[in-house]
C-alpha positions as CSV (number, residue, x, y, z in Angstrom):
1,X,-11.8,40.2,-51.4
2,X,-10.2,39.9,-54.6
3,X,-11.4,36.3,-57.1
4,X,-8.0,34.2,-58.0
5,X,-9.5,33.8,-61.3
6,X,-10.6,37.1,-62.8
7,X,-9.4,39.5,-60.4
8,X,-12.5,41.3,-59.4
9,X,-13.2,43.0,-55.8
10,X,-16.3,41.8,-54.4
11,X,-17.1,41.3,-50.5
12,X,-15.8,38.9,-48.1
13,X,-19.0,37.6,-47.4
14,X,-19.8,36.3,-50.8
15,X,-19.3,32.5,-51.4
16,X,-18.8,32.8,-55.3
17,X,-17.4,35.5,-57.4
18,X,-20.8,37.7,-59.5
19,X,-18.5,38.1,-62.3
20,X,-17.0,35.0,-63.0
21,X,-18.9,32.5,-60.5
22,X,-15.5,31.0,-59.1
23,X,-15.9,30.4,-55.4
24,X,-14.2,32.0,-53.0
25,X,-11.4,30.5,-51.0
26,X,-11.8,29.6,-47.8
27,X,-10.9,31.2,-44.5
28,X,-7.8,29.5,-43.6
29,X,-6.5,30.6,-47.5
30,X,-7.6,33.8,-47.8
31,X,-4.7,36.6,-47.8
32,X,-3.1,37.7,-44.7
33,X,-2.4,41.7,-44.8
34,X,-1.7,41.2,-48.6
35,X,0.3,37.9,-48.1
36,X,-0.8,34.7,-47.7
37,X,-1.7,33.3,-44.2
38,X,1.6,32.1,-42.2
39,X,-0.7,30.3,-39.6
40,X,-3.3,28.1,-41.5
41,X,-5.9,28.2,-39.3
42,X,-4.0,27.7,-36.0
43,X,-4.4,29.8,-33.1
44,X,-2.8,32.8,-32.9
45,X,-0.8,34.2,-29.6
46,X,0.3,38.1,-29.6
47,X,3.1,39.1,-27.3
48,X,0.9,39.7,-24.0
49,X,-0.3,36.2,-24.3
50,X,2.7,33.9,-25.0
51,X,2.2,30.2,-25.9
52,X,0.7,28.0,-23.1
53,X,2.1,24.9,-24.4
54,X,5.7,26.0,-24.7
55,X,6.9,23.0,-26.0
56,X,5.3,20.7,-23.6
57,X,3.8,17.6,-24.4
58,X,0.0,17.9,-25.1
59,X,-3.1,15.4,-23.7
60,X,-6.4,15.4,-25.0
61,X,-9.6,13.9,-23.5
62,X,-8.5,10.9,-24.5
63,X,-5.0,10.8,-23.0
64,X,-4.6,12.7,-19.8
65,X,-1.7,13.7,-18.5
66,X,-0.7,10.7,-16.2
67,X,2.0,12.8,-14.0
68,X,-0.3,15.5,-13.2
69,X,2.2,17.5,-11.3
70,X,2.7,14.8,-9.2
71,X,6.1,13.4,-7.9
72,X,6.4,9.8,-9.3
73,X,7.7,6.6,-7.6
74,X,8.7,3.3,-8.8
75,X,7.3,0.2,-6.8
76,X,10.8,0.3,-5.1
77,X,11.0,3.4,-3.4
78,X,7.3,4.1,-2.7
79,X,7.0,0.3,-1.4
80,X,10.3,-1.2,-0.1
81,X,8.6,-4.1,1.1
82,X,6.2,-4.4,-2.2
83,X,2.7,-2.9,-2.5
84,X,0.2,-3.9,0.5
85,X,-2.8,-3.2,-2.2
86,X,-1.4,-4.9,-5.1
87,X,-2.8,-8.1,-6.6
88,X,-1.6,-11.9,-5.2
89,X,0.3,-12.0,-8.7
90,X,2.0,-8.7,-7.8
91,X,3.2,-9.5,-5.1
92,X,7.2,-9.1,-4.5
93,X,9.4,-12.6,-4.5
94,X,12.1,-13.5,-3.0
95,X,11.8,-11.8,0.6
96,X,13.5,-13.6,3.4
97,X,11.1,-14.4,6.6
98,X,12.5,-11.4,8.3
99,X,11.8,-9.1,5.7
100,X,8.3,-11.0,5.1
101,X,7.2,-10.6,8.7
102,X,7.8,-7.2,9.0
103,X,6.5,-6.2,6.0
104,X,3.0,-4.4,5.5
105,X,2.0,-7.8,4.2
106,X,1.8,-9.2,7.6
107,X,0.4,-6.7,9.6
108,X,-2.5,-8.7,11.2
109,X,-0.9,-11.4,11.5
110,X,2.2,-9.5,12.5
111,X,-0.3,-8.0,14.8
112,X,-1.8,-10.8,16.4
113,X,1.9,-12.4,17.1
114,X,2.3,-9.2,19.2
115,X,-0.7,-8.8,21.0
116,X,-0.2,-12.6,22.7
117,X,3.0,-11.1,23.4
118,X,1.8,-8.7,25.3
119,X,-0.9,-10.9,27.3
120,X,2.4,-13.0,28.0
121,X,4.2,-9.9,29.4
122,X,1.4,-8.8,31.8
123,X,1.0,-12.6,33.3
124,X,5.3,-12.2,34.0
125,X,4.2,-8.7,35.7
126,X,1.5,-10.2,37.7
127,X,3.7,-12.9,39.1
128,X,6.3,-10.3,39.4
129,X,4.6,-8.0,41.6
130,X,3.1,-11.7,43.4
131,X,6.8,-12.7,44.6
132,X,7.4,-9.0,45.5
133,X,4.7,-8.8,48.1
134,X,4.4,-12.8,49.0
135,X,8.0,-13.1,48.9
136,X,7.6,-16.5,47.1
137,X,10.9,-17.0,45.3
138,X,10.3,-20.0,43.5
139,X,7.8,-18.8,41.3
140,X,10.6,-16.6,39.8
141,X,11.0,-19.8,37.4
142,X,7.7,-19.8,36.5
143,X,7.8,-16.2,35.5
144,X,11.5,-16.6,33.8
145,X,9.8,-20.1,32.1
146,X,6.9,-17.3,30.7
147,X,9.2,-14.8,30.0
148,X,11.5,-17.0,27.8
149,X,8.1,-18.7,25.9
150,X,7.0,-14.7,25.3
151,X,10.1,-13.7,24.1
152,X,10.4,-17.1,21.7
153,X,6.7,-16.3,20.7
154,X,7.6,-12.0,19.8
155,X,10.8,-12.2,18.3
156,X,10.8,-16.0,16.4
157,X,7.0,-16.5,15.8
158,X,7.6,-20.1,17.6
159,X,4.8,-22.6,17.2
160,X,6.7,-24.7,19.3
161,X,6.7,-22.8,22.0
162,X,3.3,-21.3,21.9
163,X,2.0,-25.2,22.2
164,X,4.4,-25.2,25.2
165,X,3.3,-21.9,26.8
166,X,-0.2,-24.1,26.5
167,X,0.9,-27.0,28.0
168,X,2.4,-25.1,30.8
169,X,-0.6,-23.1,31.3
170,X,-3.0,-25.9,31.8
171,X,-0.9,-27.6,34.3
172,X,-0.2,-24.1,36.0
173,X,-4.4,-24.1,36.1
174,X,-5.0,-27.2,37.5
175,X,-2.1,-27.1,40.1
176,X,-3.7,-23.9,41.7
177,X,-7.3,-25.3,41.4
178,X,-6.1,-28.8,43.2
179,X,-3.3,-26.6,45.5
180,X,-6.3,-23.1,46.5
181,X,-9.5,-24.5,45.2
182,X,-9.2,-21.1,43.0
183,X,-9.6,-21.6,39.5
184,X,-6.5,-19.1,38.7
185,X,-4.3,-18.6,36.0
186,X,-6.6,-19.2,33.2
187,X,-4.8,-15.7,31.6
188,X,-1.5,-17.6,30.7
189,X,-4.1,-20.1,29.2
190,X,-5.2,-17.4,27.3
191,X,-2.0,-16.0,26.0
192,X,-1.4,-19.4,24.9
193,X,-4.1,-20.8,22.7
194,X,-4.1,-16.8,21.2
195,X,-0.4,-17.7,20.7
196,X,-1.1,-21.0,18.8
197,X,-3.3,-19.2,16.7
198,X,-1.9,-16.4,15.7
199,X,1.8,-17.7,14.8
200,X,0.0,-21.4,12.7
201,X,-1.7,-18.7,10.8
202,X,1.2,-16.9,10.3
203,X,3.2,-19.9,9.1
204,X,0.8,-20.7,6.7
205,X,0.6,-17.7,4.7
206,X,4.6,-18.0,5.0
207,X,4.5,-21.7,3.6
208,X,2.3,-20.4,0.5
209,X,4.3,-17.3,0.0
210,X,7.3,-19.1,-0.7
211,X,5.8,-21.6,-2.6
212,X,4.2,-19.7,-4.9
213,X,4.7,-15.8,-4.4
214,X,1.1,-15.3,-3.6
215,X,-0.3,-14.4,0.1
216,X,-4.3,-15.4,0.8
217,X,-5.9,-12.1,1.4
């Protein structure tokens, strides 16, 4: 190493020069080959190993890279019918009742709607196959009366007609108890008061929804 002040050659490792006691520079200003050091201090790459960064943006500890190589979605295309997870103050506003229903917002209530549904279907099957093997043709009203509450119950979330479905099925239950002395079709009974239940539950988180944007979770 040569001093900067006198000139005199003296080893790299010494901090000061033994001539003139000037110190030495430091690594990053010491001479490169003769010329002064293009880098400063920063790492060096050779051909055989290029640049990692490349020109790509850099994260530290602090700041991690928030894409990590993963495709990115906007609220809009990853939920169409707003985030399930997402906060009551996140939730989206302005969906109509059809879209609100059907939305992943609603599925146990949606649920529930559907499974009474069902328990509605099976009583029209059971007094289906009834008329097909007693031949008892009347109680094709009863099943279409049934069959009309179900589908008023699945497809319109009718409160209305759940209550009804319950009225019906109580006086269904006491007419064959009085008419066989069998207590029989509690099941539409059933259907009913599940009905009632699950559609007054689903109108109210509609009614709060609306009013203020938010859904009770």
């Amino acid at each position: 190493m040569q001093c900067q002040s006198c000139g005199t050659q003296y080893p790299d490792n010494f901090r000061t020069c033994p001539n003139c006691g000037a110190p030495a520079p430091m690594p990053n200003q010491r001479p490169y080959n003769g010329q002064p050091n293009p880098y400063n201090g920063q790492p060096q790459f050779n051909n055989a190993q290029q640049n990692p960064y490349n020109g790509q943006p850099q994260f530290n500890n602090a700041q991690q890279n928030p894409y990590n190589g993963q495709p990115q979605f906007n609220n809009a295309q990853q939920y169409p019918y707003g985030n399930p997870y997402a906060a009551p103050n996140q939730v989206p506003q302005g969906m109509s009742k059809h879209d609100f229903y059907h939305s992943p917002l609603c599925k146990k209530y949606r649920g529930n709607i559907i499974a009474s549904s069902v328990i509605i279907y099976i009583c029209v099957g059971i007094n289906l196959l009834l008329i097909a093997f007693l031949h008892t043709y009347t109680s094709l009203i009863d099943a279409a009366i049934m069959l009309g509450l179900g589908l008023a119950i699945h497809l319109a979330q009718s409160r209305v007609c759940s209550i009804l479905l319950c009225v019906y099925g109580v006086i269904n239950t006491i007419f064959v108890f009085l008419s066989s002395g069998i207590f029989g079709g509690w099941l539409i009974l059933v259907a009913a008061i599940y009905a009632i239940v699950a559609t007054f539950q689903y109108q109210s988180v509609w009614n709060k929804y609306s009013k203020s944007g938010q859904i009770p979770y």
